[in-house]
C-alpha positions as a Markdown table, in Angstrom:
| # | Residue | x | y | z |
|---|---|---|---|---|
| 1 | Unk | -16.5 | 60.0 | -28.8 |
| 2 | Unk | -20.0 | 59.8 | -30.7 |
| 3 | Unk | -18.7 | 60.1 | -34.0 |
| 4 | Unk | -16.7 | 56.4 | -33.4 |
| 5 | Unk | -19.4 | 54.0 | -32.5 |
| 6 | Unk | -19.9 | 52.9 | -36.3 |
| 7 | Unk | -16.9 | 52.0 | -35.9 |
| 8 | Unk | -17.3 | 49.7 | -33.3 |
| 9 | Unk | -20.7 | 48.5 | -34.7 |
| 10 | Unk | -18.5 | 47.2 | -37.7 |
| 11 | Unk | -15.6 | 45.4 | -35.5 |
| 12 | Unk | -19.0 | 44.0 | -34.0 |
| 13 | Unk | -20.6 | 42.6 | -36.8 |
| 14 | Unk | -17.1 | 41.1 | -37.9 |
| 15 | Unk | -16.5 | 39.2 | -35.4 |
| 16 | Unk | -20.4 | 38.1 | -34.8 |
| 17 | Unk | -20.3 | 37.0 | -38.6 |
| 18 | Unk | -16.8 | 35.1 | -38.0 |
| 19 | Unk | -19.0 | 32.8 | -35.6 |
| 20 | Unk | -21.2 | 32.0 | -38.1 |
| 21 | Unk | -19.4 | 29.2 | -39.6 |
| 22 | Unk | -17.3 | 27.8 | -36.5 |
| 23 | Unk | -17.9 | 25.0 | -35.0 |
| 24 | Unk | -20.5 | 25.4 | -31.6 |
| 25 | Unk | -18.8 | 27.1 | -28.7 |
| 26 | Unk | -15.9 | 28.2 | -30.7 |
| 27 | Unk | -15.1 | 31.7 | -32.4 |
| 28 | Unk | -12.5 | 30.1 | -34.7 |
| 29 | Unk | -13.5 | 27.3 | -37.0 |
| 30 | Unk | -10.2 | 25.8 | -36.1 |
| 31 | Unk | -10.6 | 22.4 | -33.8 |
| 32 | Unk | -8.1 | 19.5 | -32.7 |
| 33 | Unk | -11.0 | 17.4 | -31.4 |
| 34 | Unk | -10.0 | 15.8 | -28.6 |
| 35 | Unk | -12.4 | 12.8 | -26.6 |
| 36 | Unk | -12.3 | 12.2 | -22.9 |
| 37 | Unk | -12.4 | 8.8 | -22.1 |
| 38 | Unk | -13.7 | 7.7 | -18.9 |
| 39 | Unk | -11.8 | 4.2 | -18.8 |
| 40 | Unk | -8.4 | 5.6 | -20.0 |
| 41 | Unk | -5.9 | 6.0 | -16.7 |
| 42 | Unk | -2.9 | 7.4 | -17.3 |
| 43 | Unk | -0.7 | 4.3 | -16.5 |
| 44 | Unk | -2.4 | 3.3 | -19.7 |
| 45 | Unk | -2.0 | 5.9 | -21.7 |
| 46 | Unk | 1.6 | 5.7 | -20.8 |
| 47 | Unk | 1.4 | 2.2 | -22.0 |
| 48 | Unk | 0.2 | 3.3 | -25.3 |
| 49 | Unk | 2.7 | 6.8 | -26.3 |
| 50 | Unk | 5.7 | 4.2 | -25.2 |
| 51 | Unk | 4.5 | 1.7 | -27.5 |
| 52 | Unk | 4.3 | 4.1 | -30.4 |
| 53 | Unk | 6.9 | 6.5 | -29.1 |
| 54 | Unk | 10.3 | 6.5 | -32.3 |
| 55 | Unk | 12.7 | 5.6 | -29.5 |
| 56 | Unk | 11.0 | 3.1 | -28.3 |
| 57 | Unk | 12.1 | 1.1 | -31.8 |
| 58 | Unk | 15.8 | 1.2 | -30.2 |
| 59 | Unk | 14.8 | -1.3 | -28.0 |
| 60 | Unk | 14.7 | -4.0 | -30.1 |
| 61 | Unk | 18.1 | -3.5 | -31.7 |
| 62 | Unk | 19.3 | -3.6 | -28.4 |
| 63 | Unk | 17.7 | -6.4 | -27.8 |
| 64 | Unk | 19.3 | -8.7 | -30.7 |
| 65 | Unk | 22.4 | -7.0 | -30.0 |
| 66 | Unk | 22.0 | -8.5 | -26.5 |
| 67 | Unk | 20.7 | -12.2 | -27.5 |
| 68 | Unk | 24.1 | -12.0 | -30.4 |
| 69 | Unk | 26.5 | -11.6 | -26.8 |
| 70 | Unk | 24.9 | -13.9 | -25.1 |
| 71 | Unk | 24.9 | -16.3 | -27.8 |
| 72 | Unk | 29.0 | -16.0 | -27.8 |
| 73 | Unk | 29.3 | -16.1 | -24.5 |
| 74 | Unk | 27.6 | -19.6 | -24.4 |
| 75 | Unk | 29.5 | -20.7 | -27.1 |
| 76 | Unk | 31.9 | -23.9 | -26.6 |
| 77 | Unk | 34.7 | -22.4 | -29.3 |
| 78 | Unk | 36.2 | -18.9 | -28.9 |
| 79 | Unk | 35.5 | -18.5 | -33.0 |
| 80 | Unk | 34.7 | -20.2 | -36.0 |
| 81 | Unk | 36.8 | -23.3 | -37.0 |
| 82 | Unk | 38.6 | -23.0 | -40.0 |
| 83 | Unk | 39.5 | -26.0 | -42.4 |
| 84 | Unk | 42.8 | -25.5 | -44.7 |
| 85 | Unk | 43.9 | -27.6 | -47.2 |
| 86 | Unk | 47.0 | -27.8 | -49.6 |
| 87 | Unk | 48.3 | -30.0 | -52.5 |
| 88 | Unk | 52.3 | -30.5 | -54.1 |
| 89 | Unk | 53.3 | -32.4 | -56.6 |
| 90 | Unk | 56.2 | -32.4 | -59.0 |
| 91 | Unk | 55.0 | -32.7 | -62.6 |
| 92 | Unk | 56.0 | -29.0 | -63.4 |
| 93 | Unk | 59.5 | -30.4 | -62.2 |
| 94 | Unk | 61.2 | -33.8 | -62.1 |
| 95 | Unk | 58.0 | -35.2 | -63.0 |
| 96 | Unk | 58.9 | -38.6 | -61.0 |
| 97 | Unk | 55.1 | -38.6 | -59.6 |
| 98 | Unk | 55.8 | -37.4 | -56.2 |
| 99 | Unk | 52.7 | -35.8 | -54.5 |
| 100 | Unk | 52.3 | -34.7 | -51.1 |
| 101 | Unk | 48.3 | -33.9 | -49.8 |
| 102 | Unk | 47.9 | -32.0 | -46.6 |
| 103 | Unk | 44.0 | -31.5 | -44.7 |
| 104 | Unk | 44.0 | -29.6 | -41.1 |
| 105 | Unk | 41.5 | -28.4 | -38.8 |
| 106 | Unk | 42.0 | -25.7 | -36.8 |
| 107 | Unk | 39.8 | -25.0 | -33.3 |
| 108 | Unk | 40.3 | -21.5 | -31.4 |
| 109 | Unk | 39.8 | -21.9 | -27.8 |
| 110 | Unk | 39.0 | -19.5 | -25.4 |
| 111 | Unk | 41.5 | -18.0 | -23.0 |
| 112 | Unk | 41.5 | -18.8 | -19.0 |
| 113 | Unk | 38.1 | -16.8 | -17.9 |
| 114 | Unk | 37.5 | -15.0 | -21.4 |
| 115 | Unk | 34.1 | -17.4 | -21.8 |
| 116 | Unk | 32.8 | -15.9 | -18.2 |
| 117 | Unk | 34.0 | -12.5 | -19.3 |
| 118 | Unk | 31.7 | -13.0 | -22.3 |
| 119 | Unk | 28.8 | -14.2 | -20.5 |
| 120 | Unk | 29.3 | -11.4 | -17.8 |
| 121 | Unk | 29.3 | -9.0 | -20.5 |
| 122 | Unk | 25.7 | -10.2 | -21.5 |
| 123 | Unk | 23.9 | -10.4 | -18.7 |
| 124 | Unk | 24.9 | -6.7 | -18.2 |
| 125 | Unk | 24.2 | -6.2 | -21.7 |
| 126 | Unk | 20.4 | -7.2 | -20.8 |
| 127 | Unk | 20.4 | -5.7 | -17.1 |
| 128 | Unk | 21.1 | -2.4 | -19.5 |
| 129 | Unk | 18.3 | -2.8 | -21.8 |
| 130 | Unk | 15.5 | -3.4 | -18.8 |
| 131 | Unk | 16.6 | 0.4 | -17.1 |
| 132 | Unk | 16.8 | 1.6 | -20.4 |
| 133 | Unk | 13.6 | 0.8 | -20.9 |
| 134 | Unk | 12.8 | 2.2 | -17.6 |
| 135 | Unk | 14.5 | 5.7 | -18.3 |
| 136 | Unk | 12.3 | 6.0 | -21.6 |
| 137 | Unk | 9.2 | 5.0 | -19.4 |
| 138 | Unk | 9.9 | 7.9 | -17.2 |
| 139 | Unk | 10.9 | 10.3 | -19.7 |
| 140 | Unk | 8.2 | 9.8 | -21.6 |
| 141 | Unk | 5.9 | 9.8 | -18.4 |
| 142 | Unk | 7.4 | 13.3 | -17.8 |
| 143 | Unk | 6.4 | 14.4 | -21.6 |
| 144 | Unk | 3.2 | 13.0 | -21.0 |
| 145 | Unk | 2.5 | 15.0 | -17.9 |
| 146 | Unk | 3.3 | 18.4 | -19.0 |
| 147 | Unk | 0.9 | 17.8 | -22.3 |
| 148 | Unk | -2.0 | 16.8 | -20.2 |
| 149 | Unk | -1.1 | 19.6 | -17.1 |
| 150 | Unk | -0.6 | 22.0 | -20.2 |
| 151 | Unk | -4.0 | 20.8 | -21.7 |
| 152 | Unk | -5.5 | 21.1 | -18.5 |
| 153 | Unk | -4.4 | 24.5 | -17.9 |
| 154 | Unk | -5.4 | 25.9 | -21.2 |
| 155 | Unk | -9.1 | 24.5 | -20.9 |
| 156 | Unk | -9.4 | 26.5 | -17.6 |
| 157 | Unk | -8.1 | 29.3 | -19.4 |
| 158 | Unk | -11.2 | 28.8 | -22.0 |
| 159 | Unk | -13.6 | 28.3 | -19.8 |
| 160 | Unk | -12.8 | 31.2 | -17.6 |
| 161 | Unk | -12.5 | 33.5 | -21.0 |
| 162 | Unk | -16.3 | 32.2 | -21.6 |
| 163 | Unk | -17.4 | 32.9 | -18.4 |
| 164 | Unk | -15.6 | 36.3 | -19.0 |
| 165 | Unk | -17.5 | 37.2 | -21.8 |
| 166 | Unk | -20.8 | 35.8 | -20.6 |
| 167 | Unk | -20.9 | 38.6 | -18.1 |
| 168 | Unk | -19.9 | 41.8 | -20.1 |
| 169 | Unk | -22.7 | 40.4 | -22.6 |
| 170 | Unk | -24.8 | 40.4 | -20.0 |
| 171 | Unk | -23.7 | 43.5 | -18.3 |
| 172 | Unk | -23.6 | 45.2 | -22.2 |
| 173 | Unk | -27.2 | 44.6 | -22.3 |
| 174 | Unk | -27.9 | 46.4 | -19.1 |
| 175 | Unk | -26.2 | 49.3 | -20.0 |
| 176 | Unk | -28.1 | 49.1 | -24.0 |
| 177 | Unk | -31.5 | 49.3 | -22.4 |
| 178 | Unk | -30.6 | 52.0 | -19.6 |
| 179 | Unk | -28.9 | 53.7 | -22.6 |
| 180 | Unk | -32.3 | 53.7 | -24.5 |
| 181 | Unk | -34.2 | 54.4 | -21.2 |
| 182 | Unk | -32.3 | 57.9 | -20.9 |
| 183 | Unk | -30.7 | 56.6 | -17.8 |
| 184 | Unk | -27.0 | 56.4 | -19.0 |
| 185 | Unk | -24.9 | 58.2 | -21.5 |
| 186 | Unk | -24.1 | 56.6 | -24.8 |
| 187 | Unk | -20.8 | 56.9 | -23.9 |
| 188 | Unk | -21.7 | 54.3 | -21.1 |
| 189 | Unk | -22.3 | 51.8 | -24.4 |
| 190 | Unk | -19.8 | 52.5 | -26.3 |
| 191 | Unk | -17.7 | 51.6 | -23.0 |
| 192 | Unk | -19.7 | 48.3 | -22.3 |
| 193 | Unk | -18.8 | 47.7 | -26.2 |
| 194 | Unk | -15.3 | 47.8 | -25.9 |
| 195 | Unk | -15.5 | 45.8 | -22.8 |
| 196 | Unk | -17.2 | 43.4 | -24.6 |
| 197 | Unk | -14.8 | 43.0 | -27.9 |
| 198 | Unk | -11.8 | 43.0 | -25.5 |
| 199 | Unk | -13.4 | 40.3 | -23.8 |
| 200 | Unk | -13.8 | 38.3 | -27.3 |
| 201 | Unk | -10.3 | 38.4 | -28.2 |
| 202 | Unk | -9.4 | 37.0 | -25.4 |
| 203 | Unk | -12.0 | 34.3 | -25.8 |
| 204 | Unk | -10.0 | 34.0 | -29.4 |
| 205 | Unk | -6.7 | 33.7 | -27.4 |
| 206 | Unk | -7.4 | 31.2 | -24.8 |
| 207 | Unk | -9.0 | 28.8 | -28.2 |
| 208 | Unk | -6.0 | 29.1 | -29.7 |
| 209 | Unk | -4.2 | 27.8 | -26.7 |
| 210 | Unk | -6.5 | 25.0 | -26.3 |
| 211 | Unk | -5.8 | 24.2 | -29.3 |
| 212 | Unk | -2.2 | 24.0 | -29.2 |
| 213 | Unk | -2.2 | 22.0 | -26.4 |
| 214 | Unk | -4.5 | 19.4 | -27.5 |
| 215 | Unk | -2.5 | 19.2 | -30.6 |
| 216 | Unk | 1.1 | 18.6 | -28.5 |
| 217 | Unk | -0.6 | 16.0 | -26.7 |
| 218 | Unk | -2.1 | 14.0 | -29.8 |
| 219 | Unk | 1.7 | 14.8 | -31.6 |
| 220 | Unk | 3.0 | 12.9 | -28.5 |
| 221 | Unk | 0.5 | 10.2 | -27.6 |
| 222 | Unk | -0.4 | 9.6 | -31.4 |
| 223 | Unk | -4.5 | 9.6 | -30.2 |
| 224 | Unk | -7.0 | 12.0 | -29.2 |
| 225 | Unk | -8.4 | 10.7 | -25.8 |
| 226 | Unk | -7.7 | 12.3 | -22.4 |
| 227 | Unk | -8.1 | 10.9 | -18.8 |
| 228 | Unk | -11.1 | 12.2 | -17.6 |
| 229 | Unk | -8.4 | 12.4 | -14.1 |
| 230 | Unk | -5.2 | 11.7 | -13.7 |
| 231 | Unk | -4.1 | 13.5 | -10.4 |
| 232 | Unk | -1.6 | 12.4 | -8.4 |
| 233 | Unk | -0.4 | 11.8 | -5.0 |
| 234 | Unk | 2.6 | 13.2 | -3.8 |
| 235 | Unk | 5.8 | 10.5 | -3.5 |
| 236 | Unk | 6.9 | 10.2 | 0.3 |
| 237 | Unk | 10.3 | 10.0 | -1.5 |
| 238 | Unk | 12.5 | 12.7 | -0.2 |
| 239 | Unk | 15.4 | 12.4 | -1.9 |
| 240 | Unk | 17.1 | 11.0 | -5.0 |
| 241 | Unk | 18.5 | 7.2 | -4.9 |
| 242 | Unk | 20.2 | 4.8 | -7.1 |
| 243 | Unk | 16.8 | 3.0 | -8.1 |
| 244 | Unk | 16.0 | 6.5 | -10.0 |
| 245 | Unk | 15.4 | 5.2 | -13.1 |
| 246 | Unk | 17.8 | 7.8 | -14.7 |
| 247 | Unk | 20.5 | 7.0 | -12.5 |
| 248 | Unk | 19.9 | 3.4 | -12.6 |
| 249 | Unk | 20.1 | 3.4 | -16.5 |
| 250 | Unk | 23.1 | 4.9 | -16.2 |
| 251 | Unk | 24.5 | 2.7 | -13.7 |
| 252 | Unk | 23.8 | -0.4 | -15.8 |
| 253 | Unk | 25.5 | 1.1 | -18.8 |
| 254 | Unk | 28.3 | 1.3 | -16.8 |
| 255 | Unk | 28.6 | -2.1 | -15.3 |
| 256 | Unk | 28.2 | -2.9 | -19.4 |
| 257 | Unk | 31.5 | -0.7 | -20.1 |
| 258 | Unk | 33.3 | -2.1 | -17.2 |
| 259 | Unk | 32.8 | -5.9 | -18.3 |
| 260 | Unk | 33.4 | -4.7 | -21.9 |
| 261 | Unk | 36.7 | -3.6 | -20.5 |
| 262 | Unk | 37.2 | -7.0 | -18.9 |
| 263 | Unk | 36.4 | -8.6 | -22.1 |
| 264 | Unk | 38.9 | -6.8 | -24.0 |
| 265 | Unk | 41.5 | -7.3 | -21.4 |
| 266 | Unk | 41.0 | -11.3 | -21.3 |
| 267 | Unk | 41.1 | -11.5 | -25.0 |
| 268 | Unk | 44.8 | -10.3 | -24.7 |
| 269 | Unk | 46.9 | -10.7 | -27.7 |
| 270 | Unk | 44.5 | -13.4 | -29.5 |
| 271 | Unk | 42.9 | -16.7 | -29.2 |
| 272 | Unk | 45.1 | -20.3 | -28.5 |
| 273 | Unk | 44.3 | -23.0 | -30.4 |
| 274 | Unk | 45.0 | -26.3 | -31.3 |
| 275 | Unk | 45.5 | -28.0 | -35.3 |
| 276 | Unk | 44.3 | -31.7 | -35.8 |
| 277 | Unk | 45.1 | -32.7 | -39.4 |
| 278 | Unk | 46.2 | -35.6 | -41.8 |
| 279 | Unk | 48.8 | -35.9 | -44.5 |
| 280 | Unk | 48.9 | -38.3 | -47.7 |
| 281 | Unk | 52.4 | -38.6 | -49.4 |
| 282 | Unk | 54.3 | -40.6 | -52.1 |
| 283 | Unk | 57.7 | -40.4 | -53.3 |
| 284 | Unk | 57.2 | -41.7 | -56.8 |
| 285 | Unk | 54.5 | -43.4 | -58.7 |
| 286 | Unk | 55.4 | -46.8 | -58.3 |
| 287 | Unk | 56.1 | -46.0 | -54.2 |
| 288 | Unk | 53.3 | -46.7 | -51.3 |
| 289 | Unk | 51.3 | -43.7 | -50.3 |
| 290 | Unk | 52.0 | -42.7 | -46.5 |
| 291 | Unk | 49.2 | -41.6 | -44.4 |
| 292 | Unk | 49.7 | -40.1 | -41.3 |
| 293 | Unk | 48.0 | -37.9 | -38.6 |
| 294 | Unk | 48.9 | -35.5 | -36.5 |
| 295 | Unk | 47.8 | -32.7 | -33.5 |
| 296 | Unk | 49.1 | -29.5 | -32.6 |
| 297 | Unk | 48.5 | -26.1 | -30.9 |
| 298 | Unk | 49.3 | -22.7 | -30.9 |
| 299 | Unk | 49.3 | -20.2 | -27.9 |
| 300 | Unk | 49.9 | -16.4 | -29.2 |
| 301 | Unk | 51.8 | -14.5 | -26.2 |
| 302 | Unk | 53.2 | -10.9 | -25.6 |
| 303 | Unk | 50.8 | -9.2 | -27.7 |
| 304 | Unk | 49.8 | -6.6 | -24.7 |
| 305 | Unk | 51.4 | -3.8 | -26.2 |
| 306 | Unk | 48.9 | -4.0 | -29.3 |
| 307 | Unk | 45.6 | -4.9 | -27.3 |
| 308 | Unk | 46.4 | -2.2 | -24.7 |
| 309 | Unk | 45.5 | 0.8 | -27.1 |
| 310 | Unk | 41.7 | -0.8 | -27.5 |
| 311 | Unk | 41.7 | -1.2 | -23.7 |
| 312 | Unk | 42.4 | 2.3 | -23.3 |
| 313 | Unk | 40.1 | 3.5 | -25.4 |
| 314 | Unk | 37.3 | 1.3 | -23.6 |
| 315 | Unk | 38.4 | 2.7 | -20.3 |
| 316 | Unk | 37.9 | 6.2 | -21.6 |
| 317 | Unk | 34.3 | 5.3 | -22.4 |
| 318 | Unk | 33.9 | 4.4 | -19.3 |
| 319 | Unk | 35.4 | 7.8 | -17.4 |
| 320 | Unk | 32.7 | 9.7 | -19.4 |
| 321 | Unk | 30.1 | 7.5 | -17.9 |
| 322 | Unk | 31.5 | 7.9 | -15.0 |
| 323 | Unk | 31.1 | 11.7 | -15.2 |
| 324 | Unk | 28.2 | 11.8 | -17.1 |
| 325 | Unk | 26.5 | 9.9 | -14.3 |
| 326 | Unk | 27.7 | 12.5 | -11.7 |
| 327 | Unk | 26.6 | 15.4 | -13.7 |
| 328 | Unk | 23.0 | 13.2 | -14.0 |
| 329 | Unk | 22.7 | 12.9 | -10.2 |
| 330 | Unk | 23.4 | 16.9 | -9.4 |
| 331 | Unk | 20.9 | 18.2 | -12.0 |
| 332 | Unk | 18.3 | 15.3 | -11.0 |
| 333 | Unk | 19.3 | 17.2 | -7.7 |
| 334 | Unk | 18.4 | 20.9 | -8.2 |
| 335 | Unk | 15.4 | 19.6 | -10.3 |
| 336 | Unk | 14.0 | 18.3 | -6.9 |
| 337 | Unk | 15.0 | 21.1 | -4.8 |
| 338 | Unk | 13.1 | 23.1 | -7.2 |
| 339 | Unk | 10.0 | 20.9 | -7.4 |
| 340 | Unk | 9.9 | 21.5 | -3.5 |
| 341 | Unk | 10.7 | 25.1 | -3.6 |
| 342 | Unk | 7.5 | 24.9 | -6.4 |
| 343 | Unk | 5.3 | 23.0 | -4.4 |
| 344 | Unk | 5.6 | 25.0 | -0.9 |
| 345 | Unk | 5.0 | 28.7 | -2.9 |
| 346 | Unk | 1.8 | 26.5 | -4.9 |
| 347 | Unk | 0.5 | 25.8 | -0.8 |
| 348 | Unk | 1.0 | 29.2 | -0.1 |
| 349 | Unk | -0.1 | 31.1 | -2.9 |
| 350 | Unk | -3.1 | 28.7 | -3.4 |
| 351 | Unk | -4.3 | 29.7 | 0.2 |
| 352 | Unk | -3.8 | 33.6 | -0.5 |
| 353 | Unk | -5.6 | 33.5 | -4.0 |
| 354 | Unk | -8.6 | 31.5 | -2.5 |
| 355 | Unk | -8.5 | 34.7 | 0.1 |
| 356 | Unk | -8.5 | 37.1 | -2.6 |
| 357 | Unk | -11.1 | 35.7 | -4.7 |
| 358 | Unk | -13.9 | 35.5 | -1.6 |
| 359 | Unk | -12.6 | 39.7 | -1.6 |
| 360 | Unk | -13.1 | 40.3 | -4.5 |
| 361 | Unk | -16.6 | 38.3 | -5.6 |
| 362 | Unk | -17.5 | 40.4 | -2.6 |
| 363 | Unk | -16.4 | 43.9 | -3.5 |
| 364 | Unk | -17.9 | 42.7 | -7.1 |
| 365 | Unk | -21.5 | 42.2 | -5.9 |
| 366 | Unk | -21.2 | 45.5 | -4.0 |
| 367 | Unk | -20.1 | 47.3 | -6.7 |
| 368 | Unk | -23.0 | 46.1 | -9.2 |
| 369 | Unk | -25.6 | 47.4 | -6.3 |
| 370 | Unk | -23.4 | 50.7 | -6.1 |
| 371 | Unk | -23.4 | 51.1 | -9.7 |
| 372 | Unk | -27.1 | 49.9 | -10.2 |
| 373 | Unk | -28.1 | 52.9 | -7.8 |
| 374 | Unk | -25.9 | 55.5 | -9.1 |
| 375 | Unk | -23.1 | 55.9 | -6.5 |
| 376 | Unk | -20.7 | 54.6 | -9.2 |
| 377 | Unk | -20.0 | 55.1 | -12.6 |
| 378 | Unk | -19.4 | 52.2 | -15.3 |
| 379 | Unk | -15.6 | 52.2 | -15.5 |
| 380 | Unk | -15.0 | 52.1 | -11.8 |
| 381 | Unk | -17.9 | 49.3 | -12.1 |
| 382 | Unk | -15.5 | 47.9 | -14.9 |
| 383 | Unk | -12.2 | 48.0 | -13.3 |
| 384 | Unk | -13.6 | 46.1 | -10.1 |
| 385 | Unk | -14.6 | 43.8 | -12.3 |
| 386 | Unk | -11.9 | 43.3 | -13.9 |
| 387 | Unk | -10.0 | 42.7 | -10.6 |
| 388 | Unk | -12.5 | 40.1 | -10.0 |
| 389 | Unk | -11.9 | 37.9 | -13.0 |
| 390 | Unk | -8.2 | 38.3 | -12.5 |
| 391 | Unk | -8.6 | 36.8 | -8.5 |
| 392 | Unk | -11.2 | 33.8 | -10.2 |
| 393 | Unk | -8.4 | 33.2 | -13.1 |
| 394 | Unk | -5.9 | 33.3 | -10.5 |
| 395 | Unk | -7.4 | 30.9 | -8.0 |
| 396 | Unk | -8.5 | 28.3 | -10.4 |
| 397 | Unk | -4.9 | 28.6 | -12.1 |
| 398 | Unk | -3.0 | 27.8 | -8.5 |
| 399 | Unk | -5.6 | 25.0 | -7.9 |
| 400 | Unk | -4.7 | 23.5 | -11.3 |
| 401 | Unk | -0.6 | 24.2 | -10.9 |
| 402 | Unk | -0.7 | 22.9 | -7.8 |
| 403 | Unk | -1.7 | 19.6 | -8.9 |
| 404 | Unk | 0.2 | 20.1 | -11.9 |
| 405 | Unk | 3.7 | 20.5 | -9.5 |
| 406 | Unk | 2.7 | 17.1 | -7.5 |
| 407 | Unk | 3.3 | 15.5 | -10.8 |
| 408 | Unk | 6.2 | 17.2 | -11.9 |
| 409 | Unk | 7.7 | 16.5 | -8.2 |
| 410 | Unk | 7.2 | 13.0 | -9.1 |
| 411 | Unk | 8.9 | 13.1 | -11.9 |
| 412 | Unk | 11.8 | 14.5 | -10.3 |
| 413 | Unk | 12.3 | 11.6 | -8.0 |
| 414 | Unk | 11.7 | 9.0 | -10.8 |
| 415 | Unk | 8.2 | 7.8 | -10.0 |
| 416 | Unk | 6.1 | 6.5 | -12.5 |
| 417 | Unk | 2.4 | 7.5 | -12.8 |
């Protein structure tokens, strides 16, 4: 094994130099920088990512799509009123200077409950946009919670991998100067060595991972500062209700549909009206002009058979609401069942890794005294600790997913941070 410690002096010396120009702390020169901010609570930074968010731009097209209903539904006349006009005379023909001039307005009025139809249909129009608004709030909430959790997650990660390392530097020091003393083999080192590099790629790995995650979250909330906390408390909510957000949105674009059906319905086969208009006429060009005046109306009737085709199709949009909405509140189901589930294995794995870490730090300490006075050798001295950073990692990781799945069990019941 002698013959491959130039080897390992090389893959040494690589990765030292590597570390030469990264930035301090870090083995790759790669950094997403990202600034914890002591004033920043997460309710704000919810604020913020909505604010910036693509989807949140939707809102204001539905917002002037909104104000244009209400504005009909307020309106006095069912539609614009349209002037017509028309001229005759006879100098093509007899020529005897006849001439007939005829002006009308006419004024569309709206059918028997089509104007509260219309203003039903935007007040639930603008009951639609507020949960919509809502449901973005909460979905974004839920984005934002798994990039922080995530980012959180990673860092512990890091700094557990530093940690890691710290100790098999240390512990490969040892093991150099007993090595020079005579008191170990060489093989002893080129152990420790190993140890040591396996240790840095980790270190490599878990930087890469912190670096992902910062960059997710600053791709999501379009900045670079974190809460410096933004645990949770656990929702006494217990189940899901109609006020969930995502069921509420859904709700409200349902009410919409239904009064768009009604709307439809009342505008039946098209819009009575009445004609007000005036007429000048001679017979010849040496007879009186005659002016008169004169009011009419029209009522359109037994057009259901055409209107029912666009009432049916309107109805249909409304079924697959209808479903869509059932379909909503069974998954929003089994997502809360399972953030349970998640939370009572997190209690109970939490309590058994905080057991097995006080073992093993323990068994750890035993087993450096053990090795230190020769009852064992280096790799069982290795493997123990091994075990050891595996029960810390382990611990801290259910401490952190724990708090991590209060969140998330928030989310499911549609509370906001």
């Amino acid at each position: 094994m002698i013959r491959f410690r130039p080897l390992v002096w090389v893959a040494v010396y690589a990765v030292c130099a590597t570390t030469g120009h990264a930035q301090p702390g870090l083995i790759v020169s790669h950094i997403d920088p990202v600034q914890v901010d002591a004033q920043l609570t997460l309710p704000l930074l919810l604020e913020q990512t909505l604010k910036q968010y693509p989807e949140f731009q939707l809102q204001q097209a539905r917002q002037q799509e909104s104000a244009a209903i209400q504005q009909r539904g307020e309106a006095w006349l069912a539609g614009p009123v349209t002037l017509s006009a028309s001229y005759l005379d006879d100098w093509l023909a007899d020529d005897t200077g006849y001439r007939e001039f005829d002006a009308q307005v006419e004024i569309p009025l709206w059918r028997w409950g089509q104007r509260e139809a219309g203003q039903t249909l935007a007040t639930q129009a603008a009951q639609a946009i507020e949960r919509q608004q809502q449901a973005l709030k909460l979905k974004i909430s839920g984005l934002l919670r798994h990039a922080l959790w995530n980012v959180r997650l990673a860092d512990s990660y890091w700094q557990q991998a530093k940690q890691t390392l710290a100790v098999s530097d240390e512990l490969l020091k040892k093991i150099k100067l007993r090595v020079e003393l005579g008191d170990l083999p060489r093989s002893d080192q080129l152990l420790a060595e190993s140890d040591y590099l396996q240790k840095r790629s980790l270190l490599m790995q878990a930087e890469a991972e912190v670096m992902h995650a910062r960059q997710n979250f600053i791709s999501l909330s379009g900045a670079n500062r974190l809460p410096a906390e933004f645990f949770e408390q656990q929702s006494e909510r217990v189940e899901i209700n109609p006020q969930h957000p995502y069921l509420s949105a859904l709700n409200a674009r349902i009410q919409r549909k239904q009064a768009e059906v009604d709307w439809v319905s009342r505008r039946g086969s098209g819009q009575p009206s009445i004609h007000v208009g005036m007429k000048s006429e001679r017979d010849t060009r040496d007879g009186d002009d005659i002016e008169s005046a004169g009011i009419g109306f029209s009522i359109p009737f037994g057009g259901g058979d055409f209107v029912a085709p666009e009432v049916a199709k309107k109805n249909v949009e409304l079924t697959e609401l209808v479903a869509q909405r059932d379909l909503l509140y069974r998954a929003l189901q089994k997502n809360l069942h399972e953030a349970e589930h998640r939370l009572q294995i997190d209690r109970a794995e939490l309590d058994v890794a905080n057991q097995l870490k006080t073992i093993a730090v323990k068994h750890h300490e035993m087993s450096q005294l053990s090795f230190a006075s020769g009852e064992i050798n280096l790799m069982d001295l290795l493997k123990i600790q091994a075990r050891t950073e595996h029960a810390i990692r382990h611990a801290k990781e259910q401490e952190i997913k724990y708090q991590r799945d209060i969140a998330f069990y928030n989310q499911a019941v549609g509370v906001l941070p």
